[in-house]
N, C-alpha and C positions, 0 to 999 in steps of 0.2 A: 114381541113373540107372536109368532102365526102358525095358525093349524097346517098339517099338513092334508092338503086337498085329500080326498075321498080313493080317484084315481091314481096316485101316487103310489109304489110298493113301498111298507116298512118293514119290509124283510132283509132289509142293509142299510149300509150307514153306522154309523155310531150314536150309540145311545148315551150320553153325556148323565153321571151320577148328580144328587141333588141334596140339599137338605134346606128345612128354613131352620131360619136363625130370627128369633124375637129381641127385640132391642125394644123396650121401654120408654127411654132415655130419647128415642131418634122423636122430634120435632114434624114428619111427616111422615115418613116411612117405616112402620112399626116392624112388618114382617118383610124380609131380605131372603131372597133364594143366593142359596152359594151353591155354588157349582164346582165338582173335584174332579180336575182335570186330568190329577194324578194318579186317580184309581187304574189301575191293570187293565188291560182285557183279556179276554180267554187267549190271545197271542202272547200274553206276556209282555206287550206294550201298553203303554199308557199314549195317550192325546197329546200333553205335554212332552213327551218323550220324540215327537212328529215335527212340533212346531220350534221356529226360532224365538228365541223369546226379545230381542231388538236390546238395545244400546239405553242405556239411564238420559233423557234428554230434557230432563226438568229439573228446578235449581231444587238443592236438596232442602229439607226439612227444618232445618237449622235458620239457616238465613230466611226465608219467610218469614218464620214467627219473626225474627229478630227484627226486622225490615218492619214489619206490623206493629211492635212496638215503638217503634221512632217517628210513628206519622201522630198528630193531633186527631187528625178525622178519618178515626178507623171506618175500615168497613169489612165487611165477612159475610161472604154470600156461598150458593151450592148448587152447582147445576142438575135442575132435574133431567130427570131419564124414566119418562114415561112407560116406552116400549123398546127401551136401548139392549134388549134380547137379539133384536135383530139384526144388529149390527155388530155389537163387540158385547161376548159372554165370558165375564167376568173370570176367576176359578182355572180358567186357562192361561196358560205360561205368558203367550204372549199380548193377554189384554191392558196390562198397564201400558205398553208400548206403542199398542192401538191406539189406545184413545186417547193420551198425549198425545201422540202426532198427528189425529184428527185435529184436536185444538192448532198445535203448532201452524198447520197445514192452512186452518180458517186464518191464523193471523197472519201468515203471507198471504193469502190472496186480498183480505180486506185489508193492508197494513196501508194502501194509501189514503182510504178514507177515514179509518180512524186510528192512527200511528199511535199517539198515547195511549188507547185501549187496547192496541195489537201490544205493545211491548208487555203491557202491565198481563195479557193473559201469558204471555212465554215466562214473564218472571214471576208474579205472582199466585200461580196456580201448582196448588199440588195434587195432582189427577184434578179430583171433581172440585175441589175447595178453594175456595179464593179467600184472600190474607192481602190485602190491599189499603190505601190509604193515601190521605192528602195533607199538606200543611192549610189550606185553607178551607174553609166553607164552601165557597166555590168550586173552587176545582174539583173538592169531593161531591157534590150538585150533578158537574158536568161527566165526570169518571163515569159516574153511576149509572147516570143516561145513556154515555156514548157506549158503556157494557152491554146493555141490556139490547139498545138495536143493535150492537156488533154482534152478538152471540145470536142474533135472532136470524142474521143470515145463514148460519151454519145450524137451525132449528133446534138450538140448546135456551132452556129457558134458565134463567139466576131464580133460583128462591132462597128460602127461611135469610133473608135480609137480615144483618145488624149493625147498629151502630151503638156510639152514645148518644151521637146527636140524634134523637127521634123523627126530625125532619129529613134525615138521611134515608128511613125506611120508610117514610109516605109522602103526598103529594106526587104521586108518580102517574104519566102523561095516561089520558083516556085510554089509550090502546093495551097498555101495559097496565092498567089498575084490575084488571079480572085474571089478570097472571101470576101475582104477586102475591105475599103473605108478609105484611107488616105484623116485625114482634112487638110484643107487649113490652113498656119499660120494664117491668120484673120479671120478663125472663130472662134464661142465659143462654149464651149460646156456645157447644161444642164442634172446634173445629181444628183438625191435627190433633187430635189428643190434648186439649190443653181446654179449658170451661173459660168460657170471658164472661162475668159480668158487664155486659153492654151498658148498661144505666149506668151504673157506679165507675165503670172503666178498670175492673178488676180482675185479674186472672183467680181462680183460685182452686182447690182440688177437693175431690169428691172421695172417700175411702170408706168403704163399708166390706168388712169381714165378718160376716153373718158367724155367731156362734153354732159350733158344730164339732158333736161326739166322736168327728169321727179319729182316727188314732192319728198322733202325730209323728210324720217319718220328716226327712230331707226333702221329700218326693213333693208333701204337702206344705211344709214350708218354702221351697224356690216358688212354690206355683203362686201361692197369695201371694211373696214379696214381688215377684215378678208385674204384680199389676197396677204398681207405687209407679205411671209409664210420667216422663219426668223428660221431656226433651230437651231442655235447656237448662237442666239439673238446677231449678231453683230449691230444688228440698236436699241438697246437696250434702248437707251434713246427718240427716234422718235418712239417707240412701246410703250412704256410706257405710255406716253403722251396722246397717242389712248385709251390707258385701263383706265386712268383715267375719259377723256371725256365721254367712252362710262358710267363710272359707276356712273357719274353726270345725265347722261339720265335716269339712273332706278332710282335714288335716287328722281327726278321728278316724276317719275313715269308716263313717257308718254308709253301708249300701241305701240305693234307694226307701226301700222300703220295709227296713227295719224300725220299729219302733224307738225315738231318741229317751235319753234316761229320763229321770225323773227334774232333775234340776234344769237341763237343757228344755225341755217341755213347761218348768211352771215361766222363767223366761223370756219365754214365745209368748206366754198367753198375756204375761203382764206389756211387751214389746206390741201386741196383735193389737190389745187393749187404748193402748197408747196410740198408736197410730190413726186411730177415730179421731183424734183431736185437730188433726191435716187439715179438717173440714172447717175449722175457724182458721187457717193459714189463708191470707190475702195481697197477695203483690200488684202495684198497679202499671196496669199494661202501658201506659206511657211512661216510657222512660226520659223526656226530655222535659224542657222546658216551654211550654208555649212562644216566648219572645224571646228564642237562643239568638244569644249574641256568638258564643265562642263555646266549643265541644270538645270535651280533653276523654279519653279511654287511662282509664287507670287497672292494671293489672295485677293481683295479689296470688303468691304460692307457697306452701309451704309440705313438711312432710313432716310421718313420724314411725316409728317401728312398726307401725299396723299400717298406715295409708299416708295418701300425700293427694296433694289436687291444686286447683287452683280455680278461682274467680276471675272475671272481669264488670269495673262499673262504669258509667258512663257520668261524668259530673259535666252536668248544662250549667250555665250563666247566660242570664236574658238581660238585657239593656239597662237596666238597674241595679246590674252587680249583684244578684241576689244568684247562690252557685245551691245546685241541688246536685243529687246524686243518688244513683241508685243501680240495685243488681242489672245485669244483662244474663249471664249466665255463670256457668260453673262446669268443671268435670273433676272427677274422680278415680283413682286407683287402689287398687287395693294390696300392698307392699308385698314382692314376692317372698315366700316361705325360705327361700334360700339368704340366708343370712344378709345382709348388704350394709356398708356404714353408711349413717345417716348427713352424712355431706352428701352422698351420692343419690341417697335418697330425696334430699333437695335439688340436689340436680336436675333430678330426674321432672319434681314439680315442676322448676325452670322451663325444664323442654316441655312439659304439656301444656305450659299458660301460653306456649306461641301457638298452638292450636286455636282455639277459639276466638286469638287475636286476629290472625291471621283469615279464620272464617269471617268476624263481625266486619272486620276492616271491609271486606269484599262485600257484605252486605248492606253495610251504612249506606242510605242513600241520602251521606250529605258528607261533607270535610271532614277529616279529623285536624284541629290545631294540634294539640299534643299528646304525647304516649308516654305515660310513667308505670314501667313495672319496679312490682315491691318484692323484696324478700327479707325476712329476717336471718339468714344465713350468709355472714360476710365471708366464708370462705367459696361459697359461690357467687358471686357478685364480684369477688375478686377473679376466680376463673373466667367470669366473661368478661373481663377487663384486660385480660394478659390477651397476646394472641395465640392461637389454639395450639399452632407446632408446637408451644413450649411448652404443652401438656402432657400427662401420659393416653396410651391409644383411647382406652373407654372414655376417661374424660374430657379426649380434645375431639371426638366423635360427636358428643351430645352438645358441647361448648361451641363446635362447629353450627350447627343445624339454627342455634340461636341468634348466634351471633350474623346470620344468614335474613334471619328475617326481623330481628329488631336490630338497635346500635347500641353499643356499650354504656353510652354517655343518657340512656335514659332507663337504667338501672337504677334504683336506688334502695336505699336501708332502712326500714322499719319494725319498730319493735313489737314481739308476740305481739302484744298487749293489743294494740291497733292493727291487726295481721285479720282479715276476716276469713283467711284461710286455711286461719289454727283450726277452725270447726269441720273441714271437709277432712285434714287430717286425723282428727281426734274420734270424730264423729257428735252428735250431738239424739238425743233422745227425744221425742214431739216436742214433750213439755217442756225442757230448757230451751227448746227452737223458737215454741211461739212468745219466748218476753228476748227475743232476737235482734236486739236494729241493726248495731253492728253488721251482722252479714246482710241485711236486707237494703242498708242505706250504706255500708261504706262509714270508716272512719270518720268521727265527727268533725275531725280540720278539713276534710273533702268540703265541707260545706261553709270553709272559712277561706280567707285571703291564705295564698301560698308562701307568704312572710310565715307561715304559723306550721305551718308539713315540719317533719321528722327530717332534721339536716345532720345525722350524724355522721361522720366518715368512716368507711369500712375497708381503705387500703391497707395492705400488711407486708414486712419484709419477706417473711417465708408463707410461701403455699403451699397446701399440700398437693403432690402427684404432678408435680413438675419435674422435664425432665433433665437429667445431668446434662451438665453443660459438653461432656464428651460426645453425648446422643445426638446431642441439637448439633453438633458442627457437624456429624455423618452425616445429617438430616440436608443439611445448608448445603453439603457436599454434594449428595447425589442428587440434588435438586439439580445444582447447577451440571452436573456432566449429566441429564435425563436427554438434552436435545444431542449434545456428545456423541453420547452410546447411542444415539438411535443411526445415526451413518452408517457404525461398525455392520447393524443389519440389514444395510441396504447391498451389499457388497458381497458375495459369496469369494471371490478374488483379491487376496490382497493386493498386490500389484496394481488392479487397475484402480483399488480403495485408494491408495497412494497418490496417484497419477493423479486421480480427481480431485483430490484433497490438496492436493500440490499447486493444481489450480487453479483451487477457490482462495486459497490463503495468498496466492500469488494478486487473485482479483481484489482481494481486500489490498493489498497491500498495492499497487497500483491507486488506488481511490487514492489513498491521503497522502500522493505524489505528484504535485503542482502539475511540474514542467513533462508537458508528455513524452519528449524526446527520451526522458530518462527512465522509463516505463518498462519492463520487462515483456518480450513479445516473443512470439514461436513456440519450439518444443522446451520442455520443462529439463533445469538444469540436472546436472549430479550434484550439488550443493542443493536446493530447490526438493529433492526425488528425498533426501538426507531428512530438511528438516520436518517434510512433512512424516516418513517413517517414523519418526523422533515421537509424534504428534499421534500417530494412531497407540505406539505404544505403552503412551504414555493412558491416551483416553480406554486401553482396555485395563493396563492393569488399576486404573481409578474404580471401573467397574469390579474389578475380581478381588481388586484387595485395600478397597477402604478403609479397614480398620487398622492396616499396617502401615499403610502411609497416614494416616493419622497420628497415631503414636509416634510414628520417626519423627514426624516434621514437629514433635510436641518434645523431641529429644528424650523420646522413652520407651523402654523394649516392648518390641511385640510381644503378644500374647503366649506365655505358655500354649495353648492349643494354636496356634497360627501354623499352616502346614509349612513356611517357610523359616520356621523359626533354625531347623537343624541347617540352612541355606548363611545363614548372618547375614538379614537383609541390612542395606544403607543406602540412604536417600543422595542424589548427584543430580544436580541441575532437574530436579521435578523426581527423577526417574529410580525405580527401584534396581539395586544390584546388589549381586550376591558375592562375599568376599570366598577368594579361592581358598 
């Protein structure tokens, strides 16, 4: 930030609004100016309202953290910004966009001198925060190094350093030792919203809801559950719980800031109370094994009248056979108010577990050997085993999407009992949370030989919402006349439809005729002009009246409503005719 000279008029320009913001909690930077881009001016425009605000060009939030978790030798650093006023001011629409593509920008130009530190700042930087990591001691040595003078050419410096390994944040070269701020092993360090125990290698979370008289509406309860911030929904089953609460308030239909009754209110306090307890909740930020041999993703989901979700874990085995396992993450819904049977509502977890598969999968930065998703609902487990046509439309929709990004054949059946997804849909209260392993580790045969997993079979004669076998032959039908009928609209002229058609069946028909002397060549015959007519006929009326040449050809009357019925249609060599 710079004065503006003495000379200068400030009798124009824009005056950008301001406030500080005290953060406690921040490691260097106590007091934070924010800047509101979005305040009006006496035009009735805002700042923001001027500016573009640029394209999302950094990999989202999710995959970092998860990425962070899969490395042995974390690291988590934060680039300062001394006097960065003067370049990109924060509060304004377009400064995330800024200053990511500042960084972006530094890693093409430096990318030939230090490629592994250029890639690692486009993927592992979210705006100012780094979420990085190494399999080795080394590598994580050299990372660190080659960040610290990559960044130094573009005059960004890395501080509040963390690791677990403490040698990760000191020993750092003369030049850089009066730059830097090694933590202490007993701190922690906040970065995306999530607390790492560095020393211990622990994620874990912070909750304090200060007791306060003051009245309790909707208004004041969304605003404290709202700060349970959970990006990887490891408290999955104590968030849910919240979502469901909160959607008992609208279904009341109390306004903002009406006072909630008496029972709703004591509750909250005993729920508000409870939620203090979060702060002994500890997950550990390596999710793998040190010496992984082989990495399997196991996916669990389930639903119930109130909610449905799903989990995924990652079970490592290192060189010695020994198989560990543990959460990656979780999501959550909260069942809609409009009635829904609960197959569908399994379904539905179905379709969200390929979510965060499909995020980790892209995140991992190492193989997957194998994918088992779980359900305890064998009537969907069967649905994605049929294929989708044979479905009715909702369910061969969502059966679609799945079946799209996993394979049938890595489906399988497991009972509630071992399901650790029964808790996202039920929800779970602190205290039954924290004596947890089940969701925090995963089914305990995860952590045995796969002779010992849940092999029940969940095949069945009848499905439900499958569809009649009349539907599925219409289905099969106008599949196959779809490239058919598209001719009929290429052609406003029947005659010259004809002609061309005449021709092209003639060229087919010529192919798988040896001797070429016997070939049909010239203008097209009156026999020839015949059977292609025959042919367009026949492909319009497949279009207009499917369901009547279906019937016929099934030796069965058309439909009371068929407009052709008072016609007495019958079928003659393919073709519909009506009796005199």
């Amino acid at each position: 930030m710079t004065q503006v000279p003495d000379h200068e008029p400030i009798d124009h320009g824009f005056y950008l609004p301001h406030h500080a913001v005290v953060k406690t909690s921040s490691l260097t930077t106590k007091v934070r100016v924010v800047f509101d881009g979005s305040a009006k001016t006496s035009s009735g425009i805002a700042l923001n309202d001027s500016l573009m605000v640029g394209p999302t060009i950094q990999e989202d939030l999710f995959s970092i953290i998860t990425r962070f978790r899969c490395l042995r030798y974390a690291l988590t650093a934060d680039i300062e910004q001394v006097y960065s006023l003067s370049t990109v001011t924060f509060g304004t629409a377009c400064a995330p966009f800024l200053a990511i593509r500042t960084l972006h920008q530094l890693a093409e130009d430096e990318r030939e001198s230090f490629p592994i530190a250029s890639a690692v700042l486009k993927r592992d930087f979210y705006v100012d925060d780094l979420l990085t990591g190494t399999h080795t001691f080394e590598e994580a040595i050299n990372l660190r190094n080659d960040l610290i003078s990559f960044l130094k050419r573009g005059s960004f410096n890395l501080g509040k350093w963390g690791s677990k390994d403490p040698e990760l944040t000191q020993n750092f070269s003369a030049e850089n030792s009066k730059t830097f701020m090694s933590l202490s092993p007993a701190e922690s360090v906040k970065a995306l919203g999530i607390h790492w125990d560095s020393a211990n290698d622990n994620i874990f979370y912070t909750v304090n809801f200060p007791n306060s008289k003051e009245i309790t509406t909707k208004r004041s309860i969304l605003s404290q559950i709202s700060k349970l911030f959970d990006p990887l929904g490891l408290l999955g089953p104590v968030v849910i719980l919240a979502k469901i609460w909160i959607q008992q308030l609208w279904k009341i239909q109390f306004t903002w800031d009406t006072p909630v009754s008496q029972d709703i209110q004591d509750f909250w306090i005993k729920y508000k109370q409870q939620l203090q307890l979060l702060n002994k909740v500890k997950f550990s930020s390596f999710i793998s094994s040190p010496d992984t041999a082989e990495i399997q993703l196991h996916g669990f989901c389930d639903a119930s009248e109130k909610a449905y979700g799903a989990c995924l874990n990652l079970r490592s085995t290192d060189r010695q056979g020994r198989h560990r396992s543990a959460l990656i993450s979780s999501k959550s819904r909260v069942a809609s108010l409009k009635a829904t049977s609960l197959p569908r509502l399994e379904l539905y977890a179905a379709n969200l577990l390929v979510k965060p598969y499909t995020a980790t999968f892209k995140a991992f930065p190492f193989e997957i050997d194998k994918v088992s998703f779980w359900s305890d609902s064998t009537i969907v487990l069967n649905w994605i085993n049929v294929p989708s046509h044979t479905l009715k439309t909702f369910v061969a929709n969502r059966v679609a999407e799945i079946q799209a990004a996993t394979r049938s054949q890595e489906w399988r059946h497991v009972p509630t009992l071992y399901n650790p997804a029964d808790m996202i849909s039920r929800g779970q209260g602190p205290q039954e949370f924290l004596a947890n392993t089940l969701w925090s580790q995963g089914p305990h045969w995860l952590r045995h030989d796969s002779s010992t997993w849940p092999q029940r079979p969940f095949h069945q004669k009848e499905i439900p919402e499958t569809k009649t076998p009349s539907t599925l032959s219409l289905l099969i039908s106008i599949k196959e006349n779809q490239e058919e009928n598209e001719i009929l609209r290429r052609f406003s002229n029947t005659n010259k439809l004809t002609v061309v058609l005449a021709y092209c069946l003639r060229f087919i028909r010529n192919l798988k005729i040896r001797d070429k002397t016997v070939r049909r060549i010239g203008n097209i015959s009156t026999e020839e002009y015949k059977i292609a007519f025959q042919k367009v006929i026949k492909i319009t009326q497949a279009e207009a009246f499917i369901k009547e040449l279906h019937s016929l050809s099934q030796k069965l009357p058309v439909n009371s409503k068929s407009s052709l019925l008072n016609l007495n249609p019958f079928l003659e060599f393919g073709l519909l005719k009506s009796t005199p």
